[in-house]
ZAMARGU-4260 file (C-alpha; in steps of 0.2 Angstrom, whole numbers, plus 5000, padded with zeros to 4 digits):
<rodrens>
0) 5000/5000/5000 | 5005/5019/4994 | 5011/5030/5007 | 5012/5045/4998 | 5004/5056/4987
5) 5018/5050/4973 | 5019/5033/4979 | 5002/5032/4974 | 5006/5040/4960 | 5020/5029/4953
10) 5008/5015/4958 | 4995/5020/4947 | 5007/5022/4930 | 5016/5007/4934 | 4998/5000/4933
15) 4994/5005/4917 | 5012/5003/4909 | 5008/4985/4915 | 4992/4983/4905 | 4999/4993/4888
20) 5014/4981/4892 | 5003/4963/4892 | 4993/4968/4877 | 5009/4973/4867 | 5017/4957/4871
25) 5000/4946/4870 | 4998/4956/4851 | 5017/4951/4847 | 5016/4932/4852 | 4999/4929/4842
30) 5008/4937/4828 | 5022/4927/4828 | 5012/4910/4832 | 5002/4913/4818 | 5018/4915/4808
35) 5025/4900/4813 | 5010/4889/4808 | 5009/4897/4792 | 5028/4892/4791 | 5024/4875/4796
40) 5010/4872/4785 | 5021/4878/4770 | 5009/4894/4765 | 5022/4907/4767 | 5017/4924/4759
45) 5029/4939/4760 | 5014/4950/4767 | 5014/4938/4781 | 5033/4938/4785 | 5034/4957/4785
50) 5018/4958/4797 | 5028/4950/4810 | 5044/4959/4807 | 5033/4975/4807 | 5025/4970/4825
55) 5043/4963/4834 | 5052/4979/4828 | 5035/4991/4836 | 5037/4979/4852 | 5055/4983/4851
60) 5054/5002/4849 | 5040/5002/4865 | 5052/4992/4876 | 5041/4977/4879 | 5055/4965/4872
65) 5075/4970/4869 | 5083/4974/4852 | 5094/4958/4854 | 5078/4949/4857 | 5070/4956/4840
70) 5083/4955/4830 | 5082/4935/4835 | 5065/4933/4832 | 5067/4940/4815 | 5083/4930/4813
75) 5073/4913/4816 | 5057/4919/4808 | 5071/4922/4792 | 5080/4905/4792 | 5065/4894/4795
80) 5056/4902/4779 | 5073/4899/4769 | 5072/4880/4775 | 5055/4879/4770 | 5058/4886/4753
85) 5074/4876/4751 | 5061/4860/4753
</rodrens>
């Protein structure tokens, strides 16, 4: 429990940075779970890949995963559409 006026305060923002945080990461993992199936299933479209490079670099620039992290999301996301084609 807050004891002060910006105690309260920071509890508050840290609240809603929580929920804008949860909803960023829930969008990103859908995104790239949808990705992978498509991967799997062989129907790989280029509008797909760049979806999910476009929503891991936006969760990137909000802070809700780190660059390193992105750039190895996009890294995997990359090699296993090249070992699907290469199929």
């Amino acid at each position: 429990m807050a004891n002060t006026r910006s105690a309260e305060k920071q509890q508050r923002q840290a609240e809603k940075a929580t929920t804008r945080n949860r909803a960023g990461k829930s969008r990103l993992r859908s995104t790239l779970k949808k990705t992978r199936s498509a991967i799997d299933s062989g129907n790989v479209e280029s509008g797909t890949l760049s979806t999910s490079f476009s929503e891991i670099d936006k969760a990137a620039k909000k802070g809700i995963i780190k660059d390193n992290t992105a750039d190895r999301y996009k890294s995997r996301l990359a090699a296993a559409v090249k070992r699907t084609a290469a199929k």
